[in-house]
Structures are given as structure tokens and as C-alpha cells.
C-alpha positions as CSV (number, residue, x, y, z in Angstrom):
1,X,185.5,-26.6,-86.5
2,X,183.7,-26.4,-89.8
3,X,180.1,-24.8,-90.4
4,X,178.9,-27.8,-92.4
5,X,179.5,-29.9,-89.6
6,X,178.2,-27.5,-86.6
7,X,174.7,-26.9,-88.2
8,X,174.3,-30.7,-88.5
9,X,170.1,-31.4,-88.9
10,X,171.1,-35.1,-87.4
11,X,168.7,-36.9,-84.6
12,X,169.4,-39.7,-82.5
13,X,168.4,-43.2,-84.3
14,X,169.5,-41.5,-88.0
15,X,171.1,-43.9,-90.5
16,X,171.0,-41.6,-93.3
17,X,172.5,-37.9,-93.0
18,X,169.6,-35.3,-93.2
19,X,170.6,-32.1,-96.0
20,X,169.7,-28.9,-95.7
21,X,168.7,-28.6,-99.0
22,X,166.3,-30.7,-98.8
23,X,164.6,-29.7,-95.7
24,X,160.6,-28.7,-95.9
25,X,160.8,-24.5,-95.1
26,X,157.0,-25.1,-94.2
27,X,158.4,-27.5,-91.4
28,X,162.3,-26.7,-91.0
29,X,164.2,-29.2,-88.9
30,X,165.6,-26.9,-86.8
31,X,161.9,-25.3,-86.3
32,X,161.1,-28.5,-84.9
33,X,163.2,-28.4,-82.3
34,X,161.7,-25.6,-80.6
35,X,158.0,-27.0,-81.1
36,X,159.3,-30.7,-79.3
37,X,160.8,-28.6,-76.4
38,X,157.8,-26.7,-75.9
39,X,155.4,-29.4,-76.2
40,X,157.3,-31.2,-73.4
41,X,156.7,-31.6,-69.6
42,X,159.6,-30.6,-68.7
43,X,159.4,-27.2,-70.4
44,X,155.6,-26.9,-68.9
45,X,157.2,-27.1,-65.2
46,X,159.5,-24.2,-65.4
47,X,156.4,-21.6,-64.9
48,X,156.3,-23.1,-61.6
49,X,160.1,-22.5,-60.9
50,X,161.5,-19.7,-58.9
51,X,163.8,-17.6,-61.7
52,X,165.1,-15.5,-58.6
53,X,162.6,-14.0,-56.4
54,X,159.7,-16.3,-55.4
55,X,157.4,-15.3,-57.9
56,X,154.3,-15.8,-55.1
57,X,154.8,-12.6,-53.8
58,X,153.5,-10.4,-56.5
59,X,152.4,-11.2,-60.1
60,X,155.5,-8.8,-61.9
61,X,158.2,-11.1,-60.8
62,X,159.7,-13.7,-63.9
63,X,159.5,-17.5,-63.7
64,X,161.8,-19.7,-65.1
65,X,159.4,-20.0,-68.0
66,X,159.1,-16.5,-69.0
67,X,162.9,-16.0,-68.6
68,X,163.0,-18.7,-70.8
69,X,160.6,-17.4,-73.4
70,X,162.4,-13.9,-73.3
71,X,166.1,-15.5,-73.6
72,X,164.8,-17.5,-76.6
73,X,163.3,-14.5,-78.2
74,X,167.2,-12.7,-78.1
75,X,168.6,-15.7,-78.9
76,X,166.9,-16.0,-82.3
77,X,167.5,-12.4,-83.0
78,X,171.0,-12.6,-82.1
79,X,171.5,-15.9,-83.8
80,X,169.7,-14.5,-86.9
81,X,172.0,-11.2,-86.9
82,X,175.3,-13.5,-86.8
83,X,174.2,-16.1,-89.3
84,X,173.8,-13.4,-91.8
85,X,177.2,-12.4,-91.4
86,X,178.2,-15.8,-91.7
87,X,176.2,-16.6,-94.9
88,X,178.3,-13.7,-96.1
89,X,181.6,-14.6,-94.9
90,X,180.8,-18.2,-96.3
91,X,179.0,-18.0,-99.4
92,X,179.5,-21.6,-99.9
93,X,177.1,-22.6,-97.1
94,X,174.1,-20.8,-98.5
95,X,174.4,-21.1,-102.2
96,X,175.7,-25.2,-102.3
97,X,174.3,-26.5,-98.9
98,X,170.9,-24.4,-98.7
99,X,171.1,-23.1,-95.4
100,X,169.5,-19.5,-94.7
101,X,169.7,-16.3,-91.5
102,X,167.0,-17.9,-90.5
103,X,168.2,-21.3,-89.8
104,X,170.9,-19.8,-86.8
105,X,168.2,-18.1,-85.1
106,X,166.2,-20.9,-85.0
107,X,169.1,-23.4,-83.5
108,X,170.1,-20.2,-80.6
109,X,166.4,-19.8,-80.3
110,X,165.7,-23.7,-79.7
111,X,168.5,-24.1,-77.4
112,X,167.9,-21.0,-75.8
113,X,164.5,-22.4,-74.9
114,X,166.0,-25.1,-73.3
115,X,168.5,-23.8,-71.2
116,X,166.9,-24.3,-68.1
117,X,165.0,-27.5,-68.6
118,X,167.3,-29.3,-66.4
119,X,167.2,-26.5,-63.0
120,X,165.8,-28.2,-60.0
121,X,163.1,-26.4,-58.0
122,X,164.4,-23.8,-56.0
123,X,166.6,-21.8,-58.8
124,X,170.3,-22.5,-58.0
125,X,170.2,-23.1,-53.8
126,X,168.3,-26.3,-55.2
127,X,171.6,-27.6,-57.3
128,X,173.2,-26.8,-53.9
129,X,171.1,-28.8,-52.0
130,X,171.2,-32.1,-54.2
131,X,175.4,-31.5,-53.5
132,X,174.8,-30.8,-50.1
133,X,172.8,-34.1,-49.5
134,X,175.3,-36.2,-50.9
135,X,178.7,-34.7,-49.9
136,X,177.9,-34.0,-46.0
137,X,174.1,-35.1,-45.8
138,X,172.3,-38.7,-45.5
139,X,173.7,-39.7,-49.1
140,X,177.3,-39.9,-48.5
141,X,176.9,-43.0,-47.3
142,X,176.7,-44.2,-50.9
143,X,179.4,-43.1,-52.4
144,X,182.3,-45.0,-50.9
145,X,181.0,-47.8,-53.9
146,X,181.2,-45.0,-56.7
147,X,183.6,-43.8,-58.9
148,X,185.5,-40.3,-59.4
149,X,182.9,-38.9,-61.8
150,X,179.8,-40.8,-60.2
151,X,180.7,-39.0,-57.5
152,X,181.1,-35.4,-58.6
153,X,178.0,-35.8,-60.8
154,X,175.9,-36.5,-58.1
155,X,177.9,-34.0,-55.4
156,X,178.5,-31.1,-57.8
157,X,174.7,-31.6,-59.3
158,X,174.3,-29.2,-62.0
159,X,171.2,-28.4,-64.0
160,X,173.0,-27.9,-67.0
161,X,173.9,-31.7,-67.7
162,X,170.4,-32.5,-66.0
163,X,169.0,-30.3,-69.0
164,X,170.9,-32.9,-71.3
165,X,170.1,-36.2,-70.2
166,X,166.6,-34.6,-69.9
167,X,166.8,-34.0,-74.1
168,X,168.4,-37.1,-74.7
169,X,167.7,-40.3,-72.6
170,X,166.1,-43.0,-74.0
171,X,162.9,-44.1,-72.3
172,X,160.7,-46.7,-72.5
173,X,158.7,-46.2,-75.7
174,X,161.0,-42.8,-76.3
175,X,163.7,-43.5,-78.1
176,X,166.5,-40.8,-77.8
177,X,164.3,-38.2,-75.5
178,X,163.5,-35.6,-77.1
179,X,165.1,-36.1,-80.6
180,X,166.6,-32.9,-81.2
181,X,168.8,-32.0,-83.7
182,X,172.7,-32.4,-82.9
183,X,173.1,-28.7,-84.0
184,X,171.1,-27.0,-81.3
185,X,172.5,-29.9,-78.4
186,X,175.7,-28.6,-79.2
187,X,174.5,-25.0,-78.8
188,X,172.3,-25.8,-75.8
189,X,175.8,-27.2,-74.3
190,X,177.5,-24.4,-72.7
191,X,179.7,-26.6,-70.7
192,X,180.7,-29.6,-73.5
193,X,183.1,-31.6,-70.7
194,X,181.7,-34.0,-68.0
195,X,182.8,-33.5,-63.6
196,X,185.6,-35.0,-63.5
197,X,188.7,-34.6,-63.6
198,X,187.7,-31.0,-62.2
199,X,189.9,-28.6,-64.7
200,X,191.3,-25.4,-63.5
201,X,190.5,-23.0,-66.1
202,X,190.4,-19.6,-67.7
203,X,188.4,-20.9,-69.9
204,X,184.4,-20.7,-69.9
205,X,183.4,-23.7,-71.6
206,X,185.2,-25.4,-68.3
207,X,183.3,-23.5,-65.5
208,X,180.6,-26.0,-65.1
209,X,179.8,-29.5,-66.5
210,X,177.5,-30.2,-69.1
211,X,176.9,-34.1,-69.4
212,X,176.8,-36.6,-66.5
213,X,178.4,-40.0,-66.7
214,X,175.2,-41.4,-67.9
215,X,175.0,-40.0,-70.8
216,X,178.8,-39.4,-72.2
217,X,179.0,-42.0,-74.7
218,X,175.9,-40.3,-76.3
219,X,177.6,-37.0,-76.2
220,X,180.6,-37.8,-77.4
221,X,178.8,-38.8,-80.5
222,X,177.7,-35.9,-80.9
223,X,180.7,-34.0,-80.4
224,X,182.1,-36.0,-83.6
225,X,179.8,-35.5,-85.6
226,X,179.6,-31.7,-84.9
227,X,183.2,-31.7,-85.3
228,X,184.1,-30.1,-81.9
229,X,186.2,-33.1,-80.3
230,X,189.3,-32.9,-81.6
231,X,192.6,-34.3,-80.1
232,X,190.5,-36.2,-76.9
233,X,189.2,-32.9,-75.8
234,X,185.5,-31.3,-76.4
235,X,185.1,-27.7,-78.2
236,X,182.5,-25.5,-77.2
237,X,179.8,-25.1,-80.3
238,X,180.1,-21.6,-81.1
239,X,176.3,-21.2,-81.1
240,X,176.5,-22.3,-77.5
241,X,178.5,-18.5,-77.6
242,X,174.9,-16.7,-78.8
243,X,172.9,-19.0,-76.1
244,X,174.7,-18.0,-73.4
245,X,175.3,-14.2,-74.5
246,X,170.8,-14.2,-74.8
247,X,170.6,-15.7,-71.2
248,X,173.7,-13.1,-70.2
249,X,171.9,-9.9,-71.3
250,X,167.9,-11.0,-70.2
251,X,169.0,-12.2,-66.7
252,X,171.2,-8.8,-66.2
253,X,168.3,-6.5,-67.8
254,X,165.1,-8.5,-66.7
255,X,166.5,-9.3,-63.1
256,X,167.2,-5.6,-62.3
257,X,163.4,-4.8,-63.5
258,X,162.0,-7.1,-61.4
259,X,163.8,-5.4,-58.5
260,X,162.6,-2.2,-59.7
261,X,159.2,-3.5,-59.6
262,X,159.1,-4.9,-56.4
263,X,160.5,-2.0,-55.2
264,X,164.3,-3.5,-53.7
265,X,166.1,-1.2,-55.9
266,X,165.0,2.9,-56.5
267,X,163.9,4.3,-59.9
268,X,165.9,6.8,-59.5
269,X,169.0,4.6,-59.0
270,X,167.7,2.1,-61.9
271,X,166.8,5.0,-64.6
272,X,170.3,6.6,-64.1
273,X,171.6,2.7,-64.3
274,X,170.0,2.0,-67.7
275,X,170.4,5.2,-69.1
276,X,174.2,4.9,-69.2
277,X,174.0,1.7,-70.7
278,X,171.8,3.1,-73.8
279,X,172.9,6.9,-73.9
280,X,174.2,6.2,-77.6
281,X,171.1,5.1,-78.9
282,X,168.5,6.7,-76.2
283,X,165.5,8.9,-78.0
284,X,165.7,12.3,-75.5
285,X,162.7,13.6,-76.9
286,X,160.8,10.7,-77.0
287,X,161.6,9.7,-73.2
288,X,161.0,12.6,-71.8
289,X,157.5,12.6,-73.3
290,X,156.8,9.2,-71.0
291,X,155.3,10.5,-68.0
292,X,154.2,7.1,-66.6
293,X,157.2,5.1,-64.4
294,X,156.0,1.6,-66.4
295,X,156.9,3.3,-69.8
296,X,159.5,4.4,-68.8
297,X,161.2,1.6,-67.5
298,X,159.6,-0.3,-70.8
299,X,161.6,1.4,-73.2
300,X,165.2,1.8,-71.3
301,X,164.4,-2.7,-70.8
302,X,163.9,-2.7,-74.6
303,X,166.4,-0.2,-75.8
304,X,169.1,-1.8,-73.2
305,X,168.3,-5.2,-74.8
306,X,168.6,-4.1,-78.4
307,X,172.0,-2.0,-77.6
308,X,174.0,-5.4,-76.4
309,X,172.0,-7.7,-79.0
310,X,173.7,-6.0,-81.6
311,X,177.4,-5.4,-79.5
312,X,177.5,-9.1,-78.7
313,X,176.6,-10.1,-82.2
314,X,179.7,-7.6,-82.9
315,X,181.8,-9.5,-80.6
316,X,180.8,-12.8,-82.1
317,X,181.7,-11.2,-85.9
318,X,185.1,-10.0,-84.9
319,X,185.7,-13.3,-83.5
320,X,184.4,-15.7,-85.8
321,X,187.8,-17.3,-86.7
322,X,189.0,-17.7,-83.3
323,X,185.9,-19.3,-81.9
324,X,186.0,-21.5,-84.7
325,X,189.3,-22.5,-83.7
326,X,188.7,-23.0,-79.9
327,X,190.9,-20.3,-78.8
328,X,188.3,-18.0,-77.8
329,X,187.5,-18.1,-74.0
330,X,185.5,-16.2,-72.8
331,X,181.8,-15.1,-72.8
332,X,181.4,-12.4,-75.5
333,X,179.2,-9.8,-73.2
334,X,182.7,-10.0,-71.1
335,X,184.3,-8.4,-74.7
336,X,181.1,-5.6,-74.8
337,X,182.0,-1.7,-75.2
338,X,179.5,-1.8,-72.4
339,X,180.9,-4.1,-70.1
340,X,181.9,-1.8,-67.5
341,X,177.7,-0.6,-67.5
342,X,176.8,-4.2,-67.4
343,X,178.6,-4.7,-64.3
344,X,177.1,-1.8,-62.7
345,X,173.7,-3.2,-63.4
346,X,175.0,-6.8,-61.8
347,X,176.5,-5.6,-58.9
348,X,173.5,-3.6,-57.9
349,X,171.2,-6.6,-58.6
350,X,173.3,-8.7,-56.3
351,X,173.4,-5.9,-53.6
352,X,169.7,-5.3,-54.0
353,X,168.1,-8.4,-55.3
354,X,170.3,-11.8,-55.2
355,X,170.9,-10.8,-51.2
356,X,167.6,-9.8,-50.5
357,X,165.6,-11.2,-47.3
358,X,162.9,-13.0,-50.0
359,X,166.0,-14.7,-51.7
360,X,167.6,-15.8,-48.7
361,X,164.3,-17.5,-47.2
362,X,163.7,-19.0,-51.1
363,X,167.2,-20.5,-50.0
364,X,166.3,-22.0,-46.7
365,X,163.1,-23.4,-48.0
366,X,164.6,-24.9,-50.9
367,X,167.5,-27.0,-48.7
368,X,164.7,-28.3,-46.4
369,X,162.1,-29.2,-49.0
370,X,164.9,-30.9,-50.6
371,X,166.3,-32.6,-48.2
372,X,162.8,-34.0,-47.4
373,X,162.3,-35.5,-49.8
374,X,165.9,-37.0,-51.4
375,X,166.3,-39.1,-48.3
376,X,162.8,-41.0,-48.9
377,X,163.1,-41.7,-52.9
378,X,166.8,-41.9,-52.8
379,X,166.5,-44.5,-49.8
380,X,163.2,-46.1,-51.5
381,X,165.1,-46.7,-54.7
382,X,168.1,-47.9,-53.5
383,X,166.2,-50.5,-50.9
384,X,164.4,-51.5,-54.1
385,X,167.5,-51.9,-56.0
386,X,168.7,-54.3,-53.3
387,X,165.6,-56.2,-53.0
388,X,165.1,-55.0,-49.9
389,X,162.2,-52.5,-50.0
390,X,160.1,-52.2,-46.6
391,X,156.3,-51.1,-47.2
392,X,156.9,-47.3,-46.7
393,X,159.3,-48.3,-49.4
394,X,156.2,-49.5,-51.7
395,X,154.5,-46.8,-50.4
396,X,157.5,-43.7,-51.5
397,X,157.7,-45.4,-54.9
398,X,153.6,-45.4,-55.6
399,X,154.3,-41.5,-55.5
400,X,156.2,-41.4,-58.2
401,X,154.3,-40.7,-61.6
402,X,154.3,-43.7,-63.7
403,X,157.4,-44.3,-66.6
404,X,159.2,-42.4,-64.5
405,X,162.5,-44.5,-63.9
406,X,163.6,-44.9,-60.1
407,X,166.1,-48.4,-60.2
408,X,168.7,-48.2,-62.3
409,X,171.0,-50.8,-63.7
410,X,173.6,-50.1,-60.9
411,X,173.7,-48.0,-57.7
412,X,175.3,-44.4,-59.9
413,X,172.0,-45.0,-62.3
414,X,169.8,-45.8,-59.0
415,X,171.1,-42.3,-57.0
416,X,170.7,-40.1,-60.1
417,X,167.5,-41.3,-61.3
418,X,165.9,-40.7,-57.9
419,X,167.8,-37.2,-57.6
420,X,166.4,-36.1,-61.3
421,X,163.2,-37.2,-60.2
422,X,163.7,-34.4,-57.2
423,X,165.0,-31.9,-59.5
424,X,162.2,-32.3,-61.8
425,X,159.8,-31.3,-59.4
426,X,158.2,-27.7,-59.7
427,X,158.6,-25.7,-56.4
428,X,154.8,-26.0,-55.5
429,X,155.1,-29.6,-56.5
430,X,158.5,-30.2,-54.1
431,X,156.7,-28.5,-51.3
432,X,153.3,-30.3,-51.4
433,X,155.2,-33.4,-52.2
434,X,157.5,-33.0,-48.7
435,X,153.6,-32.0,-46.6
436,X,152.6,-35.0,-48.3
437,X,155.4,-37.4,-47.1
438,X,156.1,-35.2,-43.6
């Protein structure tokens, strides 16, 4: 893979190849980016999605949307702190094509922003309730008439791909979604192959899926003109690397302070946690003159989030040439001096937090609200596809918020056009939606 061709400024509809060099600073393509996912509704919902803990319980617990922010704010940094070392390595990119630092941090930073556009309400147990519907629920009944891929896309649901059809597809009046650049879709695609076949892996880039069927033939357009499909197979960007590293260090920091905050895990046990994660870099003096608990836990969250920004970004440098080549597998918090602290952190978070009773009943609510409401639209749009819709039919489909597409072409586009509709939902919108209905 070649920078020139990663750090492409190209949108969907494009006849002419945008240059860096000729970009507006005032207004920088890549600047854009982050402004259009902002702007959009999609964005908007996620302060009404559960990041782990059902953030009605108390007002100190993170959303989706404030993970999101915080991610995006490490991401530029991180991306910044690489693409100076990259500027360096390659002179050629800065001094003939025009780009600048500041032009990596805003891709990571964009597609950091983005990353979890596409979750369904309900954090994760909501991706395992669209599977669960159609692999043992009231939707299996549909798939005997799909495909291999239709199939897994719709059984193996994953917010990830969700997050890029959300970007991309076309609606009516909208041409190419959200328009981004193809530089921050490739780093916004963590997982650059689609559900099937399933691969067996070591390999990161291939522990999820990151584009339905739907939208493949887009993707793959992207992919060449990114560069990273080569020989029939799909590369992972190696800003998708920095995206993923952000996400890796604010859910593994910001997670654990939420449980401190509400009180699941001891200060005692978190302080002691954090300081060996930042005892190279940690201030003595100027610790121990923070009397207040809040402070305290302020400035081990800031320091702890510093100390692996700049150790991934050293990962990513060491690396540079491998990545570029494919061959590097792994996520690069997995290659941190502090990886064995890291772990400590996570495994007390899922002891603590992940297993917690308000988790758990997040869980149970999520599969039931769900499942309320997939077997109406899904069996509504289907009907409608068929000709065949009853009243309560009419009724199901009035609910849906107009331009919002429900009948697709065929019955795949039909089923995952109602199940996106689901997974767009906020939580307090899937649960007054299923009262509504119920």
C-alpha cells in the first residue's frame, strides 16, 4: 500500500481526482468529514445509546456519544503524532503532494467519530438480538430464499458494516450518504472483508465484518482506489490501526472510571490499577497534593491516556513498513510495553462492570425490546413487498419516519432495511416505540 493512495480526498460521484495541494486549509477536505458526521442523525442518536452501563441511573455514566467524542479526541492526537513521523519518513508526501500532521489526525479523528454510528440500541446484546431473531427467532423463516452472505449478514448483524452503509448509501435525494472522503472510510473500516465465507483467522482485520452484501460493490471501489485490495483480497487501511488503538485505550480507561464512579469497583483497587499503568510518567509530588477522590482519579484518567497515546503511536512507528505491507496482525495496544497493565484494567472491568447486575438487565431489556419490535416492521415490510399488506400492516409502516426505506428491491434488501431501521433506533426511542406497538 502506498501513502498517496491511502490519504485519497475522493467522494462518491467524483469524476475528477481531488489534490491535496489544492485543498482550501480554511475548509480542509478531510475537516469536512468530521463536520458531515456530526451534523448527521445518526451521530445525534448515539447520546441516547447505552455505551455500557444504562446511563439512566446516574448522570457520571458515558453514552455512546461521549465515548465517541473522547475516542475522536485520541484519535486525532494519535493520528497527528504518527503522521508527523510519516511526513518524516516520506518527505515526498509533504513537500510534492502538500499534505501536512494535521491532515492524519483529522482522517483518525473523523473516523474515530464514526465508529459507532452503526451500533443498535442496547450496546452489543442489541447486535445479538438482531442475530438471535433471525437464526432461532420468528425470522428464520426467511432465510431458506437467501443466499450464504444474505444470510450471515442478517444472522451475524454487526454494527460495524451497519456504520458503513449508514455513511454510504444512496437515498432518495442523497446521493452517496454521507459523502465522505475514501481516506477516512478506509480508516473507519476496521474489518475491510464482508460475512461470508467466515475466515478463521489470527488476523484482526478478520474478526468481524465490515460491509454487508448491500453495499460490496461500493466498497470494493474503494478498496482500489485506496490501494488495499490486492490479489482478490482486502487490506486493512493502516489508519484503521490508530482508529481502533483511540477506541482500545478510551473504552479500557473511561469504562473502568465509570465503575469507579458508580461505585462497582473500589478506589482503592482502581488507584493502585492506574498507578501501575502510569508509574513512569506519574508526578508524586503533585498527586499527593490532590486531596479530593475526583482529582485524583482526573489526573491518573488523563495521565493513563497520554502514557499509551504516545506507546501505540510507538508501536505504529516501529511498524510502519509491515502494516503497509499487510503483514501486520494484530491490534498495536496488543504490542504496548504496558500490555500486561492494560489487561489488568480489562479484566477487572469485566469482573466488576461488563458482569454487573445493571449490565445484565441492560441485556434482557434489550433482547425483548428488540424482538418487539423486528417481528412487526420486518413482517410489515415483507407483507408489503409481496403485496400483501393487512391494515396493521399500513398501520406498522405509518410509524416509520418518512424517507426512511422499508421495501427493498428483493427480500435480502427488504429484511435488512427493516432491521437497520431497528438498529437505528435510540434505546428510549426502541422502548417507547415497542409501549407504543405492545
Amino acid at each position: 500500500m502506498k501513502w498517496e493512495q491511502l490519504l485519497s480526498l475522493r467522494r462518491f460521484g467524483d469524476d475528477q481526482k481531488r489534490l491535496r495541494i489544492d485543498q482550501d486549509d480554511t475548509r480542509l477536505g478531510f475537516e469536512v468529514d468530521y463536520d458531515r458526521i456530526v451534523f448527521s442523525s445518526s451521530f445525534r442518536s448515539l447520546q441516547d445509546k447505552t455505551q455500557v452501563i444504562p446511563f439512566s441511573k446516574t448522570d457520571f455514566v458515558h453514552t455512546r456519544l461521549t465515548h465517541s467524542l473522547e475516542v475522536s479526541v485520541v484519535g486525532r492526537s494519535i493520528g497527528r503524532l504518527a503522521g508527523k513521523n510519516i511526513l518524516n519518513k516520506h518527505p515526498y508526501l509533504k513537500q510534492d503532494l502538500g499534505y501536512q500532521m494535521n491532515d492524519f489526525g483529522a482522517i483518525v479523528a473523523a473516523a474515530s467519530l464514526a465508529h459507532d454510528i452503526g451500533n443498535p440500541p442496547f450496546g452489543h446484546s442489541g447486535e445479538k438480538a438482531i442475530g438471535y431473531f433471525f437464526e432461532h427467532g420468528e425470522g428464520k423463516k426467511y432465510l431458506e430464499k437467501l443466499s450464504g452472505q444474505e444470510i450471515n449478514d442478517l444472522i451475524n448483524f454487526e454494527g460495524n458494516a451497519n456504520g458503513f452503509r449508514i455513511a454510504t448509501k444512496s437515498m432518495q435525494g442523497i446521493p452517496g450518504g454521507l459523502r465522505l472522503s475514501y481516506a477516512t472510510l478506509g480508516a473507519y473500516t476496521k474489518y475491510p472483508k464482508g460475512s461470508f465465507p467466515v475466515i478463521k483467522s489470527d488476523n484482526i482485520a478478520h474478526k468481524k465484518f465490515g460491509f454487508f452484501k448491500s453495499e460490496e460493490s461500493f466498497f470494493k471501489s474503494v478498496a482500489n482506489d485506496l490501494g488495499t485490495h490486492i490479489s482478490g483480497s482486502y487490506l486493512r487501511h493502516p489508519l484503521a490501526f490508530l482508529v481502533e488503538a483511540a477506541d482500545d485505550i478510551c473504552y479500557t480507561i473511561i469504562d473502568f472510571e465509570d465503575g469507579i464512579n458508580l461505585g462497582l469497583i473500589s478506589e482503592d483497587y482502581a488507584l493502585e490499577y492506574l498507578i501501575n499503568l502510569v508509574r513512569e510518567t506519574i508526578d508524586t509530588k503533585k498527586y499527593n497534593k490532590l486531596t479530593n477522590r475526583s482529582h485524583r482519579l482526573s489526573y491518573l484518567r488523563a495521565l493513563s491516556i497520554n502514557t499509551l497515546i504516545q506507546d501505540v503511536v510507538r508501536v505504529f512507528n516501529e511498524n510502519e513498513s509491515s502494516i503497509l505491507e499487510g503483514k501486520f496482525l494484530t491490534p498495536l495496544i496488543s504490542k504496548s510495553k504496558y500490555k500486561a497493565q492494560v489487561e489488568d484494567i480489562i479484566g477487572l472491568s469485566v469482573e466488576k462492570i461488563y458482569k454487573s447486575d445493571e449490565v445484565a438487565n441492560k441485556e434482557v431489556v434489550g433482547y425483548k425490546v428488540i424482538d418487539s419490535l423486528l417481528k412487526p416492521f420486518v413482517s410489515a415490510s415483507v407483507n408489503s413487498l409481496n403485496n400483501s399488506t393487512s391494515s396493521y400492516d399500513k398501520s406498522i409502516l405509518r410509524l416509520v419516519p418518512d424517507g426512511t426505506p422499508m421495501v427493498g428491491e428483493n427480500l435480502y434488501d427488504t429484511l435488512l432495511n427493516a432491521t437497520c431501521f431497528v438498529a437505528s433506533l435510540s434505546d428510549g426511542k426502541a422502548n417507547e416505540l415497542s409501549k407504543q406497538i405492545h
